[in-house]
C-alpha positions in Angstrom: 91.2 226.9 194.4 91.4 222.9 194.3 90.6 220.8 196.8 93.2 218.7 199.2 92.0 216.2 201.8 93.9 215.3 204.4 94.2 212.6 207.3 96.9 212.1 210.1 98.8 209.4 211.5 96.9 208.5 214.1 94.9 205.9 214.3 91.8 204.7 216.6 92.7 201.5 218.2 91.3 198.4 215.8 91.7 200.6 212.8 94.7 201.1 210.9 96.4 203.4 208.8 95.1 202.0 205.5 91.5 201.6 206.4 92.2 205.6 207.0 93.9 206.0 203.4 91.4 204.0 202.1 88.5 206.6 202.9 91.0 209.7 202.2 90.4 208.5 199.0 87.2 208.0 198.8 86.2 211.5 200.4 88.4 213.1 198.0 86.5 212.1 194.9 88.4 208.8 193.6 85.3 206.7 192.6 84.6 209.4 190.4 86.8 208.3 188.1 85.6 205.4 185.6 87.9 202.6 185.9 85.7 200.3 184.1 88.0 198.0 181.8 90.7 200.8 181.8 94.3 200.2 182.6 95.5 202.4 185.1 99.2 203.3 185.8 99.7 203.6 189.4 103.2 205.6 189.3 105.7 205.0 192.2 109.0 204.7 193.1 110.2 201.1 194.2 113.2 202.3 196.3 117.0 202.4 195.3 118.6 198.7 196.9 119.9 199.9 200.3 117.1 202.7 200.6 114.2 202.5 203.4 112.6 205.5 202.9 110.7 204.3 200.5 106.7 203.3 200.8 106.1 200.5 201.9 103.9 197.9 199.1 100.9 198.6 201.8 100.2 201.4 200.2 100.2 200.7 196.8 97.6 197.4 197.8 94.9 199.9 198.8 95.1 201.9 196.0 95.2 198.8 193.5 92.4 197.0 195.7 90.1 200.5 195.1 91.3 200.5 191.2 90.3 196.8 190.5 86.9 197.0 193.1 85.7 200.1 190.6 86.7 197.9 187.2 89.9 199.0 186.5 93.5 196.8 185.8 95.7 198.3 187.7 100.1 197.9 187.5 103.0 199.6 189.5 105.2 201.6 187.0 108.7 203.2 186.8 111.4 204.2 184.5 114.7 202.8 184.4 117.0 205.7 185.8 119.7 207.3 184.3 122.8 206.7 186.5 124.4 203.8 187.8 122.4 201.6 190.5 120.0 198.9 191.0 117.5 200.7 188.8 119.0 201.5 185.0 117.6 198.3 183.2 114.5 196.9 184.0 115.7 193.2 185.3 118.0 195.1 187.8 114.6 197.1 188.4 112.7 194.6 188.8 114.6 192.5 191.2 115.0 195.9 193.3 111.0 196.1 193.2 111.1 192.5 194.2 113.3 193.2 197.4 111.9 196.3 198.7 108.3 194.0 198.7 106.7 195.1 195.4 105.1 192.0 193.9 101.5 190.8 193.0 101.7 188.5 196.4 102.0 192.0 198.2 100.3 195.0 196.3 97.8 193.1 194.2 99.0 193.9 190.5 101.8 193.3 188.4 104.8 196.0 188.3 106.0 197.3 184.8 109.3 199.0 183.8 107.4 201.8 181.6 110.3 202.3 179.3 111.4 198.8 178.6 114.7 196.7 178.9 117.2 199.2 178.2 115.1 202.2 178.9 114.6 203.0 175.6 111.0 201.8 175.1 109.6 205.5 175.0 107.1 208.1 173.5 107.6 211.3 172.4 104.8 213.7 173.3 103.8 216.8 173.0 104.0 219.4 175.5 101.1 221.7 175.7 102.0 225.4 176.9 106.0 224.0 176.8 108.4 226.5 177.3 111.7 224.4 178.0 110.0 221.3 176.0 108.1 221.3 172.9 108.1 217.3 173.3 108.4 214.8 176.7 109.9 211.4 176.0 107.5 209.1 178.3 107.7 205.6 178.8 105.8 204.0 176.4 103.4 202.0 179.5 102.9 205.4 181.6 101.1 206.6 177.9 99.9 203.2 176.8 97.9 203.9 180.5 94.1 205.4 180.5 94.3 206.8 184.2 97.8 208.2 185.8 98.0 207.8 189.7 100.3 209.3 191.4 101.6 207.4 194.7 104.6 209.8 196.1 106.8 209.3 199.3 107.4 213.5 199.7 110.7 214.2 200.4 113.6 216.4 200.3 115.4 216.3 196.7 119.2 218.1 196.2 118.6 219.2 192.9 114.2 220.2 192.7 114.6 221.1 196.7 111.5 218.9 197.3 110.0 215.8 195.6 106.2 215.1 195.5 103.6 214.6 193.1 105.3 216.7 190.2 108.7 214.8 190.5 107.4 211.6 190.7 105.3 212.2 187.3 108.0 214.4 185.5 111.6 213.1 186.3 109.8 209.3 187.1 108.2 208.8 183.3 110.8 210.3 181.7 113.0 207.1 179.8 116.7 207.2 179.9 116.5 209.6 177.2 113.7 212.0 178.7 115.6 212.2 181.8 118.9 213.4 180.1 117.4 215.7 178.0 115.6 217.0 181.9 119.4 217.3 183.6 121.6 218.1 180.9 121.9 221.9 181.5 123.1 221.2 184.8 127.2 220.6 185.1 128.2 220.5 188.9 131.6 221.6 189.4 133.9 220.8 192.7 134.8 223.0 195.3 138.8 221.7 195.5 138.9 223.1 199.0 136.1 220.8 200.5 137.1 217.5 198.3 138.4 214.8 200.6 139.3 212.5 197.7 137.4 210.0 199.1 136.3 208.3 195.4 132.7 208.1 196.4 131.3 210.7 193.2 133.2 208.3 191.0 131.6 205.4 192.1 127.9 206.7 191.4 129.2 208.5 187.9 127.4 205.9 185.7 129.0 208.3 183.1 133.1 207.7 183.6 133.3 211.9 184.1 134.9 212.1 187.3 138.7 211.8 187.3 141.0 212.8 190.3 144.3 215.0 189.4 147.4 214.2 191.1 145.8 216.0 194.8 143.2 213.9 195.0 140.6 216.1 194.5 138.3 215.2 191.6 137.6 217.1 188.2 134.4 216.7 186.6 134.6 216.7 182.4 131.5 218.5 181.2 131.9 216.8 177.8 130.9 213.7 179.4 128.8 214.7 182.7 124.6 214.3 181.5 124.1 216.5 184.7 122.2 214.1 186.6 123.5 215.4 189.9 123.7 212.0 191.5 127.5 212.7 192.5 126.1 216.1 194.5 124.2 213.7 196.7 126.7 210.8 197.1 129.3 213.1 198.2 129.5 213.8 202.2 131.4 217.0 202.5 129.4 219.0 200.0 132.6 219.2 197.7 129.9 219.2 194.7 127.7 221.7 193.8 125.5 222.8 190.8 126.9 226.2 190.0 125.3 226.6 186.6 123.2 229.1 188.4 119.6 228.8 186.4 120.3 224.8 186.0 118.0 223.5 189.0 115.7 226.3 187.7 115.5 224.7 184.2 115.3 221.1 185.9 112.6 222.0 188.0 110.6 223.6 185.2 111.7 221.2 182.6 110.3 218.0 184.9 107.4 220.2 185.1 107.0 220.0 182.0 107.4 216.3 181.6 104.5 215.9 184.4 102.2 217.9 182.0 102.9 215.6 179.2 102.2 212.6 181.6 98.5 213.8 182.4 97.4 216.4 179.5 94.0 214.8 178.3 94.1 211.6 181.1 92.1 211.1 184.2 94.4 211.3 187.1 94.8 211.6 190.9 97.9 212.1 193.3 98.2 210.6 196.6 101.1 211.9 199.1 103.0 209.4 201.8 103.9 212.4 203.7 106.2 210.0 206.1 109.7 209.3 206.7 110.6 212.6 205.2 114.2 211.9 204.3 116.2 214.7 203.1 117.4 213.4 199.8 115.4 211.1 196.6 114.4 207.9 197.0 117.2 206.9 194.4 120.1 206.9 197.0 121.5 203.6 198.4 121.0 205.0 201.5 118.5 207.0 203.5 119.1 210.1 205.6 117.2 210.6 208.9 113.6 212.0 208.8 114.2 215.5 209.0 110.6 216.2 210.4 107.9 213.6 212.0 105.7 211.7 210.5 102.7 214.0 209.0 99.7 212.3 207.4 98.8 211.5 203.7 97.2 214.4 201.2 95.0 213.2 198.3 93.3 215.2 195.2 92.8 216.0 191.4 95.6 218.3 191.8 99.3 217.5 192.0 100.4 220.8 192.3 97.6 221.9 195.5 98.4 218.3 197.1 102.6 219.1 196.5 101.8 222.6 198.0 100.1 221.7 201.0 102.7 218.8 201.7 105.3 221.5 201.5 103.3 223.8 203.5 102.6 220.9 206.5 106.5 220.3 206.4 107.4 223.5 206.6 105.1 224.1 209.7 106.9 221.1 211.5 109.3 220.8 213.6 112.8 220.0 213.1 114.3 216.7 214.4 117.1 217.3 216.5 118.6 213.9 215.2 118.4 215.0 211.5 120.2 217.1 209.0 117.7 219.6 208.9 118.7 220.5 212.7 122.2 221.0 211.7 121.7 223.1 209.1 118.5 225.4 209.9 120.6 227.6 211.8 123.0 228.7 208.9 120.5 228.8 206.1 117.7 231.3 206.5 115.5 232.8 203.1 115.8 235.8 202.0 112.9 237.4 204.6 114.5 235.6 207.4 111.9 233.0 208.5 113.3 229.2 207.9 112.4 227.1 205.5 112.8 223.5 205.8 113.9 222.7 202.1 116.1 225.4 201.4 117.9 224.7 204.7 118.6 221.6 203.6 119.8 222.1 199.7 120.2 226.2 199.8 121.4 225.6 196.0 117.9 224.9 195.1 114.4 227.1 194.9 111.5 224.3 195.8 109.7 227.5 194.7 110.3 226.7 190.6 108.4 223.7 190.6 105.4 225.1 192.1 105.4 228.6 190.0 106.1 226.8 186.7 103.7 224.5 187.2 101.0 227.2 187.4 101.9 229.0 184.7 101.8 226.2 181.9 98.2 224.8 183.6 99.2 222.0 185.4 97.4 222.8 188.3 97.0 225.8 191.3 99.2 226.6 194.3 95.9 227.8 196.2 93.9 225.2 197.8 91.2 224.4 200.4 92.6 221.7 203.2 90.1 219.3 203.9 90.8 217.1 206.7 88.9 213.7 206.9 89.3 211.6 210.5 
C-alpha cells in the first residue's frame, strides 16, 4: 500500500495555498530525494492558447524553489503535440508557455520543449514488462533528466476518461512520433445522423482526413487519420466517436506504458492540482466548466496511488449543476448502477484501464493510505 498525502483548499487567514503545497511536500517525503547537482524535469502542461484550466506558474515556482533549495537545477518540460495548435513545434510552444505565464521571471527555471524543434528530438527506450510497447520514444530532455516530477492539473480526458499523473508522463513525453505510435489504433468514425456540418473537426484535423460529402456531414479517411482523437473533442454534438472498441483500451495501456519508460530506474515524485476539474485535456482551445469543486492537491512516490485517490476524491464530489457532468449523470450510469463521474462524462472510455494496466506492468499500486496534512 503506498502512501498519499493530502491537503485542502482552505487556507488559514495569512497563509496561502502554496505555503500549504509547500509542506504537502515536504511531509510526503520530497527532501528525500538527492537533488544535489542533478537536473530535474519538472513535467507539466503549459496550457493549449485559449485554455484556462491549466495551473497556474504558482505552482510550478514552489516546486522549482524546493528543487534548487535541496541542490538540484530544475526546468519546465513538454512535448510538442501531435495535432494542430499552439503547441506542435517548440517556438509556437514556447510562446504558448510564455502567454499562459510560464517563464523564469514567474516559476524560477527555464522551460524546455523535451523533444526539440520539430518534435523529433527523441529517445527510444526500452519498456520493462511492455506488453503493447517493447520500446517508448521519449523526448530526449525528459531522459537527459536525473529526477522526473510530475506536476498534473487532474482532469477529465475524452479518450483515457481521466488525466493525472500517468497521462501527464505517458502521452506528455512521448515526441510527435511516440504519441502516434500511442493513438494510432484508434480511427473515430461519424455518426451521420448527429453531424451538423459545422466544419469545426476539420479545422483541428492537423492531418487533412476529414472531408465532407455532398450532405455536409463529414467522412473521416483512416488512411490518413493517426487517431489522435482531437476532432472527438472539438466537435459539439458528439457526431464523433471512437468505435474501434478496444482502441481507448490500448491508448490507455499503451501511455501506460510510455509513463513506465519515463521513470524505470529514475527518482521521481507526482504532485496533483486537483482544481478546476474541467471535463476535457488541457490541449483544447477552450475550457469546459469545472464539473466538481475545487478539491485539494495529492502528493507521493506513487503516480498511480496519487491518480487513484484523485479519482476516488472526484468521484465522491458533487456534481456542479452548471457543468457537463450535471447534464449527463443522469443518462450514464456503470454497469452496478452507482454514478461515476468520468464515465458519465465520456461513457466511450474505461478510466479503469489506466489504473489496472498500470499495476500489472509495476508501475505502481491502486491501494493506498490517505494521509491528510493541515
Amino acid at each position: 500500500m503506498s502512501k498519499v498525502f493530502f491537503t485542502d483548499m482552505r487556507v488559514k487567514d495569512g497563509e496561502s495555498l502554496l505555503i500549504k503545497m509547500g509542506r504537502l511536500m515536504d511531509k510526503a517525503g520530497f527532501g528525500e530525494i538527492n537533488f544535489k547537482q542533478k537536473f530535474a524535469a519538472i513535467k507539466i502542461h503549459f496550457g493549449e492558447p485559449g485554455n484556462l484550466a491549466f495551473l497556474r506558474p504558482n505552482f510550478a515556482k514552489v516546486v522549482a524553489d524546493k528543487v534548487k533549495a535541496l541542490g538540484g537545477m530544475p526546468f519546465l518540460t513538454d512535448c510538442n503535440t501531435l495535432y494542430v495548435g499552439g503547441r506542435n513545434n517548440a517556438l509556437v510552444h514556447m510562446e504558448a508557455a510564455f502567454e499562459n505565464g510560464f517563464s523564469p521571471l514567474s516559476t524560477g527555471c527555464h522551460n524546455i520543449i523535451a523533444d526539440g524543434l520539430k518534435g523529433t528530438d527523441d529517445i527510444e527506450v526500452p519498456v520493462s514488462g511492455g506488453i503493447y510497447c517493447k520500446t517508448a520514444k521519449i523526448g530526449r530532455a525528459i531522459m537527459d533528466a536525473d529526477i522526473i516530477i510530475s506536476l498534473n492539473h487532474f482532469k477529465g480526458h475524452e479518450m483515457t476518461g481521466f488525466g493525472g499523473a500517468i497521462k501527464n508522463l505517458g502521452m506528455g513525453s512521448g515526441s510527435r512520433a511516440g504519441k502516434m505510435y500511442m493513438h494510432n489504433d484508434g480511427k473515430p468514425t461519424v455518426n451521420k445522423k448527429m453531424c451538423t456540418g459545422c466544419r469545426v473537426c476539420q479545422k483541428y484535423c492537423n492531418e487533412g482526413a476529414i472531408s465532407f460529402d455532398s450532405e455536409k456531414n463529414a467522412f473521416i479517411d483512416h488512411n490518413k487519420c493517426v487517431g489522435c482523437g482531437r476532432c472527438i473533442g472539438a466537435c459539439n454534438f458528439n457526431a464523433i466517436a471512437n468505435t474501434a472498441g478496444t482502441s481507448c483500451l490500448d491508448l490507455g495501456c499503451k501511455m501506460t506504458e510510455y509513463a513506465k519508460a519515463v521513470v524505470e530506474g529514475k527518482s521521481h515524485f507526482h504532485i496533483n492540482i486537483v482544481n478546476q476539474v474541467s471535463p476535457f485535456c488541457d490541449c483544447h482551445p477552450e475550457s469546459d466548466a469545472a464539473v466538481v469543486p475545487d478539491i485539494g492537491i495529492f502528493a507521493g512516490f506513487d503516480p498511480v496511488a496519487v491518480d487513484k485517490a484523485s479519482i476516488d476524491a472526484v468521484n465522491n464530489a458533487p456534481a456542479l449543476e452548471t457543468s457537463i457532468l450535471s447534464e449527463r449523470k443522469k443518462t450514464h450510469k456503470t454497469d452496478n448502477g452507482s454514478s461515476d463521474h468520468f464515465t458519465d462524462i465520456h461513457p466511450v472510455t474505461r478510466w479503469q484501464d489506466q489504473i489496472e494496466h498500470a499495476e500489472k506492468i509495476g508501475l505502481g499500486t491502486a491501494k493506498y493510505e490517505l494521509i491528510t496534512i493541515s
